[in-house]
N, C-alpha and C positions, 0 to 999 in steps of 0.2 A: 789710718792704720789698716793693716791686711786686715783681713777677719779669717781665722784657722781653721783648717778643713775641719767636717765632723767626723769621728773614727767610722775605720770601713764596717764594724759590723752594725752600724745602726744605720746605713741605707739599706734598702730594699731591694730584691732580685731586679725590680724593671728600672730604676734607677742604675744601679751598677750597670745592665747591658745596656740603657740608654748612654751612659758615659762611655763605654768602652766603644761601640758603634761610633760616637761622634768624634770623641778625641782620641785616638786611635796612636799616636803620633806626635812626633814634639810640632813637625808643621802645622797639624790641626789646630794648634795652640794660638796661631794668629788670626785664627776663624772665632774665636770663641768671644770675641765683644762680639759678631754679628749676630753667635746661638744666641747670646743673651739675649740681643735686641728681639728674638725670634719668639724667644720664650715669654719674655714678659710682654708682648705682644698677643702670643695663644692664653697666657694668664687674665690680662687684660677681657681680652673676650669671653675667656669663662665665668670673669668674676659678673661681667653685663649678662650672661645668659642665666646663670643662676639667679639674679637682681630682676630679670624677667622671668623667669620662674617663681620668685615667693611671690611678687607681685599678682601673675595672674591666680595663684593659688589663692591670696588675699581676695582678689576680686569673686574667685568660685564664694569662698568660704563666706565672703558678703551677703553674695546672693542666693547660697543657699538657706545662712539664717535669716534675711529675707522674707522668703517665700517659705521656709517652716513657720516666722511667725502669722503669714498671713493666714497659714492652713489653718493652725492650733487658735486663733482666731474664729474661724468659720467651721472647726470641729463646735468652740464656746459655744457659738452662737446656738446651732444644733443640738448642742444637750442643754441649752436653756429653752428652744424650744418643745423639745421632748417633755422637759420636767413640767413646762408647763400645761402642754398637754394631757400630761399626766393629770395632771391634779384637776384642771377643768374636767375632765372626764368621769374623777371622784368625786366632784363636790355637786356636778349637773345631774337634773334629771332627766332618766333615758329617755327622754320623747323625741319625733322622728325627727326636728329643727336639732337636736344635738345631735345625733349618728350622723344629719348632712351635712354639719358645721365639720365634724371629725372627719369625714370622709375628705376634704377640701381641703383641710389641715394637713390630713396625710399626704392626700396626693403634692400638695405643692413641698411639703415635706420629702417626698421621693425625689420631685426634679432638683432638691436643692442637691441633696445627696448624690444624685448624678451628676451635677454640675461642677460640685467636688471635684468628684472621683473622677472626670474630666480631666480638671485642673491641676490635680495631682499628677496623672498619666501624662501631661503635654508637660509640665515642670521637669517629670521623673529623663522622659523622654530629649527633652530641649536639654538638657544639664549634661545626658550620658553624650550625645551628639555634640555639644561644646568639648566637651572630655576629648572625642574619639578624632573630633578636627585637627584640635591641641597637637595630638598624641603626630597626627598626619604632618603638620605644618613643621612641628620641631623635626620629626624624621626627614622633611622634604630641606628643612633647612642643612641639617647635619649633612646631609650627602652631598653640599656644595662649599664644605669648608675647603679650604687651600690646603690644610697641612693634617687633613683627616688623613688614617693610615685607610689602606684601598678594600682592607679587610673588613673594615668597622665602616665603611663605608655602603658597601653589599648588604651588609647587616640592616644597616637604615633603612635603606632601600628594599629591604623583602620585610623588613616591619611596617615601613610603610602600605604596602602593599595587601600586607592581610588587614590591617586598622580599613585598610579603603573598604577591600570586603563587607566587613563587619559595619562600618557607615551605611554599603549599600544595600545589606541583607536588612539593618532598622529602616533604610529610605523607603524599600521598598513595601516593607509593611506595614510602615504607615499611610502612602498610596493607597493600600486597600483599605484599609481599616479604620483612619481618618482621613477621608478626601481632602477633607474642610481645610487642613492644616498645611493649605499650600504656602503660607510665607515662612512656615519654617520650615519646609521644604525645599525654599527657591534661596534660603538664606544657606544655607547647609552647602546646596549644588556649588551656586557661588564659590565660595570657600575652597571647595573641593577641586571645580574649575582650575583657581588659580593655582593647589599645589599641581595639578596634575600638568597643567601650564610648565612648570617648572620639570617635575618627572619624566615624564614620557621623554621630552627633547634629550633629559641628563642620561636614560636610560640607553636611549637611542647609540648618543653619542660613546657613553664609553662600552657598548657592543661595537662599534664599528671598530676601536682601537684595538680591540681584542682581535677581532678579523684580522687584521693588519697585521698583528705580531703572529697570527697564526700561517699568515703567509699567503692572504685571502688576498685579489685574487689570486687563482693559481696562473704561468705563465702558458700561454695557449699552445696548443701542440701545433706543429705545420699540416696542413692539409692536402692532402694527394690532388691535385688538382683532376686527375684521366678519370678515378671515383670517390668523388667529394662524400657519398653516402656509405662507405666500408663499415661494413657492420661490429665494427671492433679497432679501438685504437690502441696501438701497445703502449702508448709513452704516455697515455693521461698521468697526469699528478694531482691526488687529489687531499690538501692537507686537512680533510675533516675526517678522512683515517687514519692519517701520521700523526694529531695530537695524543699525546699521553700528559699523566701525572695532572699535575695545579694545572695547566691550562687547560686540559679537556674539561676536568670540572668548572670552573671558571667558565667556558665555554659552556655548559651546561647549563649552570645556573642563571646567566645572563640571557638564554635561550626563552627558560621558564621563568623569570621577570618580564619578557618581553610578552609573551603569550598569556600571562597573566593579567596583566597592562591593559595589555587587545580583550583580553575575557572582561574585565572588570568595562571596560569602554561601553561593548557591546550590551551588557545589563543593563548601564546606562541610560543609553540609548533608546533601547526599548522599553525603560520605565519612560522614560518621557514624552515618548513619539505613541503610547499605548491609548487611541481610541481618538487618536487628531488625523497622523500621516501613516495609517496599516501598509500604505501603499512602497512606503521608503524602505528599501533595501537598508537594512542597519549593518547585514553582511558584508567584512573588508577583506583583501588581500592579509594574506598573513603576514605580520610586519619579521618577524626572523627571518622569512623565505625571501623577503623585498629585501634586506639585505643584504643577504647574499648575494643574487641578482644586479642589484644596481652597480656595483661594481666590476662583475664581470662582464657587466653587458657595456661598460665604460669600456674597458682593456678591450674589446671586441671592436668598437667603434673605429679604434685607430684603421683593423683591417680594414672593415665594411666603407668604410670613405674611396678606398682605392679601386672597390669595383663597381662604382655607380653604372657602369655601362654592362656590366657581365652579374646580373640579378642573381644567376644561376649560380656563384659564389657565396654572395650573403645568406642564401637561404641554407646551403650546408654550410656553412661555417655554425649556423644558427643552432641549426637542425644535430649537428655535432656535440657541440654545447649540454644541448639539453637530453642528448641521450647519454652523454660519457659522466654526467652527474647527477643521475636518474634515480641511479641504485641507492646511492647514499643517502637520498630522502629517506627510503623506506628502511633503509638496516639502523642507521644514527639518528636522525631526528624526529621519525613516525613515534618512537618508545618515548619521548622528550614529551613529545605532542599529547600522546595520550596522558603523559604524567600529572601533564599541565590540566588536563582536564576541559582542554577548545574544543568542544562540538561542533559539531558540521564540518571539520577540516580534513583534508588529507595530504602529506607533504608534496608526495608525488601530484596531485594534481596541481596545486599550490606552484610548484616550482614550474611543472610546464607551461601552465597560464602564466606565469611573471613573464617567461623570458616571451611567449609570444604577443603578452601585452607590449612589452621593451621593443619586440622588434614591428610592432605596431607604430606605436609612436615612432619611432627613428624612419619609417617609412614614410610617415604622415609629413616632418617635419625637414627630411630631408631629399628622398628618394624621388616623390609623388611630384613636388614644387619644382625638380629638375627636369621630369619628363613634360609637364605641364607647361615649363616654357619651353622647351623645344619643339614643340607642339602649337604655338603660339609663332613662334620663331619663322617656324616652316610653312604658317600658311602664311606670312607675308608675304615670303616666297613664291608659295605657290606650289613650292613641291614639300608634300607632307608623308609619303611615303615610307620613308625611310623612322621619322617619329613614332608613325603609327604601328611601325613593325613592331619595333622597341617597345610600345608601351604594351600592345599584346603577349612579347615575350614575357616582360616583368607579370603579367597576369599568368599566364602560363605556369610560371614557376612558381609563384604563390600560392595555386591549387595545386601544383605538386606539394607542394614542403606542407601544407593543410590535411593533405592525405596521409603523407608519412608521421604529421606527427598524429593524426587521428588513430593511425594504425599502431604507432607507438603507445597510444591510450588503452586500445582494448586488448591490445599485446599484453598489457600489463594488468589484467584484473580490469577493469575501469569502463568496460561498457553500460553502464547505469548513470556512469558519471555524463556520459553525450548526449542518454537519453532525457536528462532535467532542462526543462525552460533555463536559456539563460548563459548555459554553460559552455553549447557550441560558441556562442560571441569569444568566449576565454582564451580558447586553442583554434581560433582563426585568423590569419593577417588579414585574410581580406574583410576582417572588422575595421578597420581606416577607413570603410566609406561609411558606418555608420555618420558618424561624423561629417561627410564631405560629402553629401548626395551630388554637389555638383560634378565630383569625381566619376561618382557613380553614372550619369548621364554624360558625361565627354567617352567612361568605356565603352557605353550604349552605342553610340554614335559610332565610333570608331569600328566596334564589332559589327556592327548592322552593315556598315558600308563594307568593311570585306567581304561577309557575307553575299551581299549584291552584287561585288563586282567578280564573284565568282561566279555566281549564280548565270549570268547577264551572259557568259562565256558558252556556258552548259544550254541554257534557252534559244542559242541561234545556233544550234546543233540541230541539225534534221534529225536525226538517226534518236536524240532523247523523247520526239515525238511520237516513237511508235513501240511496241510492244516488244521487237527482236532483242537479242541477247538477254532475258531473265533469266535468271538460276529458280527452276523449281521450289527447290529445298529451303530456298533463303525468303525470296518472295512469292511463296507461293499464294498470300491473301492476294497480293497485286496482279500475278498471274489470273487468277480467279476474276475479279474486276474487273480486267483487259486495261488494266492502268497502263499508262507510257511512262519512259523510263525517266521523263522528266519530274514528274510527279516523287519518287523515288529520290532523286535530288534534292528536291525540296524540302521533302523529310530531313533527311541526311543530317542536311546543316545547318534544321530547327530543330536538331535534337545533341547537336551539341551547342546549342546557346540553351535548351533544357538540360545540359549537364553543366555549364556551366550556374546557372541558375541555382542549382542542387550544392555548388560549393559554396554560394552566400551562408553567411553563418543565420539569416533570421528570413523569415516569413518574408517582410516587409519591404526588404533589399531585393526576393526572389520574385518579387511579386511586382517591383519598381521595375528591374530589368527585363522582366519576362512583356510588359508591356513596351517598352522604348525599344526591344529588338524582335522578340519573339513574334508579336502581333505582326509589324509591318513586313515581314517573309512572309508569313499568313496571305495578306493582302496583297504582295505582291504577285504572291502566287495566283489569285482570285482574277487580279486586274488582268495577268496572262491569259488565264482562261479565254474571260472576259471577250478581251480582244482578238481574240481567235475565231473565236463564235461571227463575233459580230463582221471581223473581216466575212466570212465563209457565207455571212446572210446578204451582207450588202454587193459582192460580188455577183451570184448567180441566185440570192431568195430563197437558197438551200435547194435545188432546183436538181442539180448534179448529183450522181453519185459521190464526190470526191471532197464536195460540201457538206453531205452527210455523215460521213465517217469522219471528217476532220470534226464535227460536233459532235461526234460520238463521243472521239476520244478526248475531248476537253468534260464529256459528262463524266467516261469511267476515271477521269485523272482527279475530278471532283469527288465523287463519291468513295475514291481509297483513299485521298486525303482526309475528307468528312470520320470514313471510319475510322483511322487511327488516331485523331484526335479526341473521339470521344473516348476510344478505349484508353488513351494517355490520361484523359479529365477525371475517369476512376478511380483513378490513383490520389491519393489523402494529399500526396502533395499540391497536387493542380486545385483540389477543393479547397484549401486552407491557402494559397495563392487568393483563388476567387474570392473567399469571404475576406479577405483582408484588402484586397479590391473594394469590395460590395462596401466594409466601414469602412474605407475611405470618402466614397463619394458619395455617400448617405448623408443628407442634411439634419439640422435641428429639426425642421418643421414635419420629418418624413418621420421621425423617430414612432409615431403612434401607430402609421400605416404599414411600418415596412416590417413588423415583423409578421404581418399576418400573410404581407404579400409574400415574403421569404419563403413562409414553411411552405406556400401554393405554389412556388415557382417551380420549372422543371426542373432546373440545376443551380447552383451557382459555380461553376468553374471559371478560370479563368477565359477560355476559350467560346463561352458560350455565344457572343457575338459572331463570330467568327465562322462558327458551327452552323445559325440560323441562316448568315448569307450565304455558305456552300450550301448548302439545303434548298433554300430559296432559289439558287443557278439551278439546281438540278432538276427542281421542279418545272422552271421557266423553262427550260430550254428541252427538256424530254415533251414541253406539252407543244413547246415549237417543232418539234419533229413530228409527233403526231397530228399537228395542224397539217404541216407538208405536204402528210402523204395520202392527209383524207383529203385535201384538195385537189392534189393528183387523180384521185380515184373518182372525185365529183366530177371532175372537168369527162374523166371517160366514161361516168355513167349516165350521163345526162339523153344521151340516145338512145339508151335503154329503158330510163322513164318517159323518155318522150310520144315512146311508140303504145298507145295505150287502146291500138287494136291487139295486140299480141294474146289479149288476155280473152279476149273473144273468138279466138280462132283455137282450132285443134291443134292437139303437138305433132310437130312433126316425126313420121318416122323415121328410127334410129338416128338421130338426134336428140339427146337428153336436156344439154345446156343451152341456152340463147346464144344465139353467135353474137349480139351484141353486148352480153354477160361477159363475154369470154375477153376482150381487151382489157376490161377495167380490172377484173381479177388478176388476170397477170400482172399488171403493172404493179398492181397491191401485192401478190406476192415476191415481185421480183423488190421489191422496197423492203419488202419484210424480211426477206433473206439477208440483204445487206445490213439491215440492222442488227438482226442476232446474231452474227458473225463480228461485225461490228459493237456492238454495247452493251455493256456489263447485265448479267441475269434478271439482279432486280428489276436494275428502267427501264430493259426490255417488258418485260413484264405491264410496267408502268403503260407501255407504248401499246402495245396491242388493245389492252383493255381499254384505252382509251379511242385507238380507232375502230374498236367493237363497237362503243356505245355511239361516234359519230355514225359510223354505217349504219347502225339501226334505225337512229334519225332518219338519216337520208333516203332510206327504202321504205321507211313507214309514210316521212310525208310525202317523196314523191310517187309512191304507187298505190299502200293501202289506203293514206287519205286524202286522195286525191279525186273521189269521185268516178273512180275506173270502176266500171261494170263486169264481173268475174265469172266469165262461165265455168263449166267443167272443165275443159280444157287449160282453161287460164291459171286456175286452183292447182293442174297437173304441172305447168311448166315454172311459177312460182317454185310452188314445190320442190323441184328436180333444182332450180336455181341456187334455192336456198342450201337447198342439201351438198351441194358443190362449196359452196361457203363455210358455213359450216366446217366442213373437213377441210379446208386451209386452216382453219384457226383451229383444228383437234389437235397439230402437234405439238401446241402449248398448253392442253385442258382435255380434260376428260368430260362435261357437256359445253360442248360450245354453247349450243342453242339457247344456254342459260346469259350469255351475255348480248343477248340478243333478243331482249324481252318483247320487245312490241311488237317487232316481225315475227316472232314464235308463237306468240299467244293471235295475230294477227291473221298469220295461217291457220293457226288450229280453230278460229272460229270460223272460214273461210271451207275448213275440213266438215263441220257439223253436218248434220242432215238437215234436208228441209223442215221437218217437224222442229225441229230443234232450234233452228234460230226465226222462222216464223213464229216462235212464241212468241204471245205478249206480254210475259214476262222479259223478256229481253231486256239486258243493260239494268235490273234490278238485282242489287246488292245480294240476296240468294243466290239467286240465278248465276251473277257469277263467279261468286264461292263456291257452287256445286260445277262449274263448268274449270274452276281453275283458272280465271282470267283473274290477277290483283294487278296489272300493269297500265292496264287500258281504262280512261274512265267511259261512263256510261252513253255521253255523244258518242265517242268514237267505235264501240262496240254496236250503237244502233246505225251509226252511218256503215261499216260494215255489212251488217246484216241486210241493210236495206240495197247494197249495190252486187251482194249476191244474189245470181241468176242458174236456176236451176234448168239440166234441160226437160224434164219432165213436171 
């Protein structure tokens, strides 16, 4: 038999609009065996959750009377030990075996009490944590019913979320407070683990449905191809302005679930990871900004597949992307962000590192492994040119679109954000080689050879080997030097593989490539040199003038090199290159020695190699000219020391200089003049003073110590010789005579008077501290004196 409805006023408001929502209709009428089956199905399930509920309550209420009585227990025991304390204390006599027997009673009396009161705290504590899992586990359950309404669902879901809190705000303090109590610690995490197992994914999931219905992503505007970078597009559509009413909120609240989620993680995290891994980045992408992102950077995909060959497309499509959706971090979900309460974030940076992380990967995974085999392809071949172009371009354009968005960073507030370790990796594509150092070494390769093969064009240029066509105003260090213009080249295009270098997002990458390309221009530069030299000695022995100057100018090409590398090594980046150099190739067993050596070293740049062997040519090869030309000079002065009556005969009148003085001078300054015209200030410098000090040599041993008997005369025409000397070397110094110690002090004991160097004091350590001789020792001041011949 039917059973008769119940009269309408004793159902209830949610009942009535449950029935009017469902059965609406006489149709709905043939649905209504299936509501039932539906109902007594959700009945069903409530009646087991409830049936799980008194149950675990049973189990609490077990074990809380339990463990009261095992307290109220161990309170007994306690005030039976008291009482009997007591009274042992009344009935003994005070002598000192009783005050130490009480004193032992107490004390062990105290630890019992704390032992307590321990166990009370770990009961109080293990009970509220059972409590607070419970409270987790039913809410993580509720939000995956099937026929929960979406509202009471959310609901679950942000109760669950503060219970998590409150689990991790007691986790944490018990961390500090009781170390000791890690299994109830590790049993809690557990638990916790597996709801959040279940949350995070569910929370994830129904944020992306909401994106969806909000019209996420948006549909991508066409792109001007004549200028992919227009600083403004009229037609963005962007629906994180267009929501209103329930879905903005919705969208809101599902925002700050998600950033709550991520906050609650990260405490986590760093409770567990606190005094094991300091080292572990616990810092994650913002999971709301990652999805937004992964979607759009999906719907981008389709274009970016179509310009595998035109780089210069995907990078403003990219570059578009994240400037025409910029704004909206900061006006709509920075206010979210803050609400949420996630330190350390900011949406705007958040969103530009997503999408240049995205367009990382999608380069790694599809861009990089197409050029790579074409690249592969072509050296079967043989002809790899057209590869290599290609892949430079793609680099090309990666350091462009790294600039724009860098400059998009501090456009926007945000230069503080470049300046932290860490963060350039974020907002750079050419972070893909972190990952792929073999990447990194094929660009090496690649860029070095262009390099070269441009270089190689410029070097069998006569005209880059000489000084003509410099601009004062631009090179005027090199003009200064007498650099040739080849040297200037060199420069050129190691200093844009140093600006390339500058766009690696890390030290380590700058530091990798600055060595596989940057070095071997260095070197090749050197080996140029080199070979120039050494043709110009093997040829004529540097014999020519034409041999001269061509080693001139490979010395000033060296020393304007030399100096602009050092002054480029000052620079914080070339040092932080170098020491990242230096810990690389520092071993285990150096660890003890090398920091002492470090702080002693003159530099560590990266260049400092490079720097000692230009230094080292310049020295060699300024001292091989000097050799030259005091060889030159010995070969013509050897007829002037040979003649060693000259010094015993009077001078002639009007004649001041030796006529056989007079060939060897010349020749020495006709050398001298083509040098200083010929080679840079300093090694000039270098040069003379070094054939001062040979010449001194060779007229001290082959005339003053040679045993030559000095009359007056002989004293006279030395003299006048000298003096001619001399003034050849005055246009570079104001006393010559002072590089010319042994012939100077030589003659001036030669000047003395008879009295004076017939002492027998003579060559005695006074004697020639008051005479001014510290050059000559004491033989050779007495063999002097002894071959001076007075004529009176």
């Amino acid at each position: 038999m039917a059973r008769s409805l119940p009269p309408h006023s004793s159902l209830s408001a949610n009942t009535i609009f449950f029935l009017n929502s469902k059965l609406s209709s006489e149709q709905d009428l043939d649905g209504a065996p299936t509501l039932l089956s539906e109902l007594r199905t959700e009945c069903d399930y409530l009646d087991q959750s409830l049936s799980d509920l008194n149950n675990r309550i049973e189990s609490h209420l077990t074990r809380h009377s339990s463990q009261s009585g095992r307290v109220g227990l161990i309170f007994s025991n306690i005030h039976a030990q008291l009482q009997g304390l007591q009274q042992s204390s009344a009935h003994s006599p005070s002598d000192g075996v009783s005050r130490r027997g009480m004193g032992e009673g107490l004390q062990a009396l105290a630890k019992e009490v704390a032992r307590v009161e321990t166990v009370r705290k770990y009961a109080e504590t293990a009970l509220k944590l059972d409590t607070l899992v419970g409270d987790i586990e039913d809410a993580v359950s509720s939000t995956l019913r099937r026929h929960a309404l979406k509202k009471d669902s959310e609901d679950m879901r942000e109760k669950a979320i503060r219970t998590l809190r409150l689990t991790e705000d007691i986790l944490s303090s018990v961390t500090k407070t009781h170390p000791q109590w890690t299994q109830l610690v590790s049993a809690v995490d557990h638990r916790v683990d597996r709801a959040l197992a279940i949350l995070r994914p569910q929370a994830i999931a129904d944020h992306r449905a909401l994106l969806a219905s909000l019209g996420w992503p948006p549909p991508l505007s066409t792109l001007n191809s004549s200028n992919p970078y227009d600083k403004r597009s009229n037609d963005v559509q962007n629906p994180l302005f267009t929501m209103q009413g329930d879905l903005k909120h919705q969208y809101c609240e599902s925002f700050l679930a998600l950033c709550g989620l991520q906050e609650l993680q990260r405490q986590r995290k760093t409770r567990q990871l606190e005094g094991h891994y300091s080292e572990v980045a616990v810092r994650q992408p913002l999971w709301a900004i990652e999805e937004l992102v992964n979607p759009l950077f999906i719907e981008a995909q389709r274009h970016l597949s179509k310009w595998i060959d035109k780089p210069e497309f995907i990078f403003a499509l990219v570059y578009k992307i994240t400037r025409d959706y910029v704004d909206s971090m900061d006006e709509l979900l920075q206010p979210l962000l803050d609400e949420a309460m996630l330190s350390g974030y900011s949406c705007r940076e958040e969103w530009i590192s997503a999408i240049v992380s995205s367009l990382s990967t999608y380069l790694a995974k599809e861009t990089f492994p197409t050029y790579v085999s074409q690249l592969d392809e072509e050296s079967i071949t043989g002809t790899e040119s057209q590869a290599r172009i290609s892949w430079l371009h793609l680099i090309d354009s990666m350091i462009a679109f790294d600039k724009r968005i860098q400059s998009l960073v501090v456009h926007s507030g945000m230069s503080l954000f470049l300046e932290e370790d860490g963060n350039l990796l974020k907002i750079s594509s050419l972070s893909v080689f972190c990952d792929r150092p073999d990447w990194l070494d094929l660009w090496a390769e690649i860029e070095l050879s262009d390099v070269l093969d441009k270089l190689k064009r410029e070097m069998a240029n006569d005209i880059n080997w000489s000084n003509e066509g410099q601009v004062a105003s631009i090179l005027s260090a090199q003009e200064d030097l007498k650099s040739p213009l080849i040297s200037g080249s060199f420069l050129r295009y190691l200093s844009s593989v140093v600006d390339r270098c500058r766009s690696l997002p890390s030290i380590s990458l700058s530091s990798r490539f600055m060595r596989l390309t940057g070095a071997p221009i260095i070197w090749k530069f050197f080996d140029c040199l080199l070979q120039r030299c050494q043709e110009a000695e093997g040829l004529t022995a540097l014999a020519d003038d034409s041999a001269l100057t061509k080693v001139a100018k490979s010395v000033n090409a060296a020393r304007y090199f030399e100096s602009v590398l050092i002054e480029w090594c000052e620079d914080v980046f070339f040092l932080e290159m170098g020491l990242n150099q230096a810990g690389q190739l520092k071993t285990p067993e150096d660890n003890n020695s090398t920091s002492r050596r470090s702080t002693e070293a003159p530099g560590n740049s990266i260049f400092d190699e490079e720097i000692r062997k230009l230094e080292q040519f310049r020295t060699e090869w300024v001292e091989k000219l000097s050799t030259v030309v005091l060889r030159g000079f010995d070969a013509r002065f050897r007829d002037y020391t040979k003649n060693k009556k000259q010094w015993q005969e009077k001078g002639e009148e009007g004649w001041t200089v030796s006529r056989s003085f007079i060939g060897a001078l010349n020749y020495l300054q006709g050398k001298m003049s083509l040098l200083e015209e010929g080679l840079n200030k300093t090694d000039f410098t270098g040069v003379w003073r070094s054939l001062a000090t040979g010449i001194d040599r060779l007229i001290f041993n082959g005339i003053l110590g040679s045993n030559v008997k000095f009359y007056d005369g002989g004293v006279e025409r030395l003299g006048n010789d000298l003096a001619v000397l001399f003034g050849a070397f005055g246009a570079w110094c104001l006393r010559p005579e002072g590089f010319f110690p042994k012939v100077s002090e030589g003659l001036k004991l030669l000047r003395l008077a008879k009295t004076q160097l017939n002492n027998s004091l003579v060559g005695d350590k006074r004697w020639l501290k008051e005479n001014g001789i510290r050059h000559l020792t004491a033989p050779q001041v007495k063999q002097i004196a002894k071959n001076r011949v007075y004529s009176t």
